[in-house]
Each structure stands twice: as C-alpha cells, then as structure tokens.
C-alpha positions in Angstrom: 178.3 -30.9 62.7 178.1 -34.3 62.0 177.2 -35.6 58.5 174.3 -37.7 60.4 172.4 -37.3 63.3 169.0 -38.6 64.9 166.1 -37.2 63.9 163.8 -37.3 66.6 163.3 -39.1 69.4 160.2 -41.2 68.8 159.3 -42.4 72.3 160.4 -43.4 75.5 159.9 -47.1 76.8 159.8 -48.4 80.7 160.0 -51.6 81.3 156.7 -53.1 83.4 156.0 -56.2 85.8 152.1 -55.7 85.5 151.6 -54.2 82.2 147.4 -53.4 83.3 148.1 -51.9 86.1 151.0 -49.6 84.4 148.7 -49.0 81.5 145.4 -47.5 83.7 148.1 -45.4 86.2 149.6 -43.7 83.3 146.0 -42.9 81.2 144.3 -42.2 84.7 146.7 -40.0 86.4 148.2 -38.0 83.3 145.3 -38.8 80.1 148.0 -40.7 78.1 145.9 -42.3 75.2 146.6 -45.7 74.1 147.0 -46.3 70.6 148.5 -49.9 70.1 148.5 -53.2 72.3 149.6 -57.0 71.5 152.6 -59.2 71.6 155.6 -57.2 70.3 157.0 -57.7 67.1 159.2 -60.7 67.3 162.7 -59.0 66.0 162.0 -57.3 69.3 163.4 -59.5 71.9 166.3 -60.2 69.6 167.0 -56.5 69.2 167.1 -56.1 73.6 169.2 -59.3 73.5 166.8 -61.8 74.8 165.8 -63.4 71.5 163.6 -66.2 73.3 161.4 -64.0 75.6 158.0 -63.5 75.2 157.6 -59.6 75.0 153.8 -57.5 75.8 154.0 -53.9 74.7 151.3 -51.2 75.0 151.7 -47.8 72.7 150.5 -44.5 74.5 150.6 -41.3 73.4 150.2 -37.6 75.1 149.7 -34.7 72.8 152.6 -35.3 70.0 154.7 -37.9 72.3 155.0 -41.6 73.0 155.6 -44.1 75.8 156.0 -48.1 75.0 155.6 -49.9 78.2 157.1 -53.4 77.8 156.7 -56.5 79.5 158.4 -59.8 79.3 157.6 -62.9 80.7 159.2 -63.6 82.8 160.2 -59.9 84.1 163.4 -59.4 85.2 164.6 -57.4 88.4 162.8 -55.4 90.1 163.8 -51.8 90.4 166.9 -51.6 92.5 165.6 -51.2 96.2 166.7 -47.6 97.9 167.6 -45.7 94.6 168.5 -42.1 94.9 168.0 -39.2 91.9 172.2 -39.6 91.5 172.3 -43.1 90.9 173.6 -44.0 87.5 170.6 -46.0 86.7 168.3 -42.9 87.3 165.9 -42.1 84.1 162.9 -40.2 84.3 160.5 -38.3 81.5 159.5 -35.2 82.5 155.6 -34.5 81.9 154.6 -30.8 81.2 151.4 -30.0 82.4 150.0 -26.3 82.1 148.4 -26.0 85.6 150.7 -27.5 88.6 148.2 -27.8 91.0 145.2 -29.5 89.6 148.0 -32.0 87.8 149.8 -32.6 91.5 146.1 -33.1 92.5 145.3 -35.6 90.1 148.1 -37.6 90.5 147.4 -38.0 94.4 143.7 -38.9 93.6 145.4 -41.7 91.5 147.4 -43.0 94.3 150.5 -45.6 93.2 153.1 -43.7 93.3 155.6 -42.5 96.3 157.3 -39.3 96.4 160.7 -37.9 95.8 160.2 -34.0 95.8 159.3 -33.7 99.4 156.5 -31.8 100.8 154.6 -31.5 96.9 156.3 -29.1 93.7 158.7 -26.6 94.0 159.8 -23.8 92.1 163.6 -23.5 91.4 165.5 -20.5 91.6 164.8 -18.3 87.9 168.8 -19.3 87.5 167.7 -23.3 87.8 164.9 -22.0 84.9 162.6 -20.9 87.6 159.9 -24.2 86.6 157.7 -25.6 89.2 158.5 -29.3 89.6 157.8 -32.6 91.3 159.3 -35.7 91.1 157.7 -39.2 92.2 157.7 -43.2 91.6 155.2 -44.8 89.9 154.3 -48.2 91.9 157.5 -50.1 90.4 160.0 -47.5 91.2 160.5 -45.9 87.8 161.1 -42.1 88.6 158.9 -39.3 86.9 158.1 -36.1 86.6 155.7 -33.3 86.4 157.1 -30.2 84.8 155.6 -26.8 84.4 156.7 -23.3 82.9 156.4 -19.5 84.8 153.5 -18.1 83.4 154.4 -16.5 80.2 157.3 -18.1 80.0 156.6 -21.4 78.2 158.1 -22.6 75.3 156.0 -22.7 72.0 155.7 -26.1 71.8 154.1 -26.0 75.2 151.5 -23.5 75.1 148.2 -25.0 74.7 145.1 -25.5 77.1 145.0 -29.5 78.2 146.2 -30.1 81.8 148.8 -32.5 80.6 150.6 -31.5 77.3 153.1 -33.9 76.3 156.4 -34.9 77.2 159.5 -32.4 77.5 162.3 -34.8 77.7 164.2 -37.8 79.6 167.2 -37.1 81.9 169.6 -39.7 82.7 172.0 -39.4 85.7 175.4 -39.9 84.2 179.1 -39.7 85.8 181.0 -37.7 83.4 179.1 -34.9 81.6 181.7 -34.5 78.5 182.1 -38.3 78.0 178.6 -38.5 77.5 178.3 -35.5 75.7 180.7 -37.0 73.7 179.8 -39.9 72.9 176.2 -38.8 71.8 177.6 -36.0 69.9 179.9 -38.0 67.7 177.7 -41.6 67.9 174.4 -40.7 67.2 174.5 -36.9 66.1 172.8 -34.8 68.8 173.5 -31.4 69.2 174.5 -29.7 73.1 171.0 -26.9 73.3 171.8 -26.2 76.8 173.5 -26.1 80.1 173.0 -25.4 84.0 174.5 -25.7 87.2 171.3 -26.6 89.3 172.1 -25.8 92.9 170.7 -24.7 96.0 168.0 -25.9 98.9 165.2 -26.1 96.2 167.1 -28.3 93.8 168.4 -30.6 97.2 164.5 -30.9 98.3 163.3 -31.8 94.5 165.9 -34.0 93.9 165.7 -35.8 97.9 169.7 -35.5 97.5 171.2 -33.5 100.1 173.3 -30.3 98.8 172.6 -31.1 95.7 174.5 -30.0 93.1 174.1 -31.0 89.5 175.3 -30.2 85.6 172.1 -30.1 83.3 172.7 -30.8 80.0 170.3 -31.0 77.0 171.3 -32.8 74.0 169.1 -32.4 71.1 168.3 -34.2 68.0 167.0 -33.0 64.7 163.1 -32.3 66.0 162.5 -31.6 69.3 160.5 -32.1 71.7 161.2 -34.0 73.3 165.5 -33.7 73.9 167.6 -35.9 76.2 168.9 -34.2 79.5 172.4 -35.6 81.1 172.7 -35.4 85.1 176.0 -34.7 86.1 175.5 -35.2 89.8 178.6 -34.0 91.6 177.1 -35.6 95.4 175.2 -38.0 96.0 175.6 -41.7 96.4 176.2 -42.1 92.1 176.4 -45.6 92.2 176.9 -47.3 88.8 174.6 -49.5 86.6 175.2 -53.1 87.0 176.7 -54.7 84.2 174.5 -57.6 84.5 171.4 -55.3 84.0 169.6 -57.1 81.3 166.2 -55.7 78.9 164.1 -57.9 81.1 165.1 -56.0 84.3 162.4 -52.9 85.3 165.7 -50.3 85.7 166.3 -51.3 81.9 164.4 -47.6 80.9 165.2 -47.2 77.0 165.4 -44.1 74.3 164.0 -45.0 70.8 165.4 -42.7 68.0 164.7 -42.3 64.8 167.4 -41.7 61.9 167.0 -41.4 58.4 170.0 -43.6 57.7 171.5 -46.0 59.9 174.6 -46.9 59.0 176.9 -44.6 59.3 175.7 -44.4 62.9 176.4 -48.0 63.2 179.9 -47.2 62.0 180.5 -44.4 64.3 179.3 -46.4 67.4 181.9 -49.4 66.5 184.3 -46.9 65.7 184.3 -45.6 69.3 184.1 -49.1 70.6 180.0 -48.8 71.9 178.7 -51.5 73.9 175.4 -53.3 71.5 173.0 -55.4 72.8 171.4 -56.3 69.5 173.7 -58.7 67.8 174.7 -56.1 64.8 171.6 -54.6 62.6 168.4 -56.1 62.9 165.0 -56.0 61.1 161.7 -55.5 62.2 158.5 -57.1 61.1 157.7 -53.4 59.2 161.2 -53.5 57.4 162.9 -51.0 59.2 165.9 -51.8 60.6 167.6 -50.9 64.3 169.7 -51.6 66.6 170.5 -51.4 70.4 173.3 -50.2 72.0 174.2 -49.1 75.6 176.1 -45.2 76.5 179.2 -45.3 78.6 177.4 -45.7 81.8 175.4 -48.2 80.2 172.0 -46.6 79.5 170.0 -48.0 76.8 169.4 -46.4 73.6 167.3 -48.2 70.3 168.1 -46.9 67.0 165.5 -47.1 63.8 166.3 -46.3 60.5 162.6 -44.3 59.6 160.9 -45.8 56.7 161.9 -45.1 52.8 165.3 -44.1 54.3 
C-alpha cells in the first residue's frame, strides 16, 4: 500500500449552462438538499485553469453525499452531441434509491431528462450484481443513474427508509482498465475493491450499447461511499476526450478528493508525468490547498488537502 492515499471523496461536480434550472431538477426529481450557493471562491477558476472566469456554484447534499454544480460565464461547450455510455468522456453518479419504482416514477413526473436504459430499469444478471438500474440524461446531457440493491441484499451503508439515499459512486468510461488502475493506485492512493465482467442482453439494453461488454472496476479510497468505478468498454464507439476540453465545457464532469496531506501526492503525480490543470498547488480562500489534474484519458480529478492536515 501506498504511504498516502485519498481519504474520501468529498463530492462530485457537473458542470451547468443554467445553474436554476439544474438546481430545482436535481432537488425535485431526487430531494437533493442545498446547502451552499454564491459566487465560487476566487482560487477556484485558477485551480480549473481559467483564472479570469466568473464561476456560480450551488452545494447539494443527499443523505451523507455531495454534488457542486458549477457555472461559468460564459459556459463553455455544450455536451458533445450523440454520446454513447463507451465514449471516453462518459461520467455518471449513480443514485441509490430504496424503491425502483416510485424513484423511476418520480423522475418521469419531473420531466428534463431523456433516456439511455431503454424501455425503464432493468435488473442485471445476479453475476452483473443482480441491481436494478436505469440510466438517463439530465436536460444538458450529463449521464445519471438510478441504482437499487435485491432486497436483502444491500450494503450497510444503504439500508435505510428515504426513497433516495445518497450516492454510490461515479464511473468513468476509460480505454485501458490497468493504466488507469494504475495510475490511481500509485498517484492518488486508492485501493482496487472490486471487479466484473458486465455482459449480456441486459447490460447491452442499460447501457444503449449493442453487445455490450464491459470491465467494472471499483477503486476505493480511504472512506467509502462513495468509490470511483472504471468502464473498460471493450465495443462501442470509445471515442476519446478532446484535448481541447476545457473546465468551462459541460463534458468537463470533475471528482473532488480529500487527502490529509498533499504533497507527496503532488510528487507522485509529477513523478509519473500527470497532466495539471492548476498551475502547481493552489490555495483556497479557507486555506486549504489543492490542485487539479487530469487521468490518462483525461478525466478530471481536484485534490484538497483536509483542514489541520
């Protein structure tokens, strides 16, 4: 094991055209709470590598899990027109909710969204985990999900009454499983908790990919939930992240972690020549310090250094 690692990973953040109208699908559809709203702290837009932007950001919270939806004006891109669950750019958060049913009915009395499962949620095979799942677009094309356990069969941190509970993880679609695995292994710490090989007509009509077949890999930090999953798509179209994708762009879906001491993660991500976006270690208005950096396929990942570390 490595002498460092993340701790946790403190929230998730989507990047948003109309902040509002983010903000009232994501506490109307799932009861996310909000907890923080206002211009973002300054070091901010430095630390994405757009140090002149003017940057919006609204806090929300389900159960014990976070969300920053982010805004800059101007906004960037928009999401990448005729994505598929293999593309490289492909990040979703997977939303565990304790009753499929009445959380696949809410979401369709909240309209703004467009499917990707087709024909509503499906439960894999018991050798795919055997969860019911369904996966959608919100109204800017960022990719979700709604997650739920066989009954009896959910992990602790997942058994509790509320229709929506909190958030399990996020999955990114990458195109080597073991570089990835890798890279966050010896960069940031996090530890391989699982692996599948996700196959068959159920996983093809979930995922809208035909034949699918696909590597799952969790990767786990200190204190989990929630854990990052790697998609190692073997069909599909895969087509890679742009390298002019900048923070400002509504693909540019981020990790924040949280590590007790910075440093020698800093030193491990030069050492195996990483990809920043912040220029080097920068501070926030709250005296933490972070940093931003980008995985081999180029998906984003912020770094803070937890307070009296």
């Amino acid at each position: 094991m490595t002498a460092f690692r993340i701790t946790r990973v403190a929230r998730f953040g989507l990047v948003v055209g109309d902040l509002d109208a983010a903000e009232r699908f994501f506490v109307e559809a799932f009861d996310f709470v909000p907890v923080g709203r206002g211009p973002a702290d300054p070091a901010f837009a430095a630390l994405v590598g757009l140090p002149d932007s003017d940057v919006a950001q609204v806090l929300l919270r389900l159960g014990r899990q976070e969300i920053v939806l982010t805004a800059f004006a101007p906004s960037g891109r928009p999401y990448p027109a005729g994505s598929t669950s293999s593309d490289l750019w492909f990040q979703h958060f997977a939303i565990i909710v304790s009753d499929m049913d009445a959380a696949y009915a809410g979401l369709r009395k909240a309209r703004r969204f467009s499917p990707i499962t087709g024909g509503g949620p499906i439960t894999l095979p018991e050798a795919s985990g055997g969860v019911s799942a369904f996966k959608f677009r919100d109204a800017e094309g960022h990719p979700l999900e709604l997650l739920s356990f066989p009954k009896g069969k959910a992990p602790e941190a997942w058994r509790g009454d509320a229709l929506f509970l909190g958030l399990d993880h996020s999955a990114i679609a990458v195109a080597d499983t073991a570089t990835t695995r890798a890279f966050l292994k010896a960069c940031l710490g996090l530890d391989q908790s699982m692996q599948s090989e996700n196959v068959g007509p159920e996983q093809a009509r979930m995922d809208d990919v035909p034949d699918a077949r696909v590597t799952v890999t969790g990767m786990a930090p200190e204190h989990a939930p929630p854990h990052v999953e790697l998609l190692g798509y073997h069909v599909g179209t895969r087509r890679p992240i742009d390298g002019g994708t900048r923070a400002d762009d509504i693909a540019a879906t981020f990790f924040v972690l949280e590590t007790s001491t910075l440093d020698p993660i800093v030193e491990a991500l030069a050492a195996h020549a990483a990809r920043f976006v912040s220029p080097g270690i920068v501070s926030l208005a709250d005296g933490r310090r972070a940093i931003a950096v980008l995985d081999p396929d180029g998906h984003r990942f912020v770094v803070e250094e937890s307070t009296g570390a």
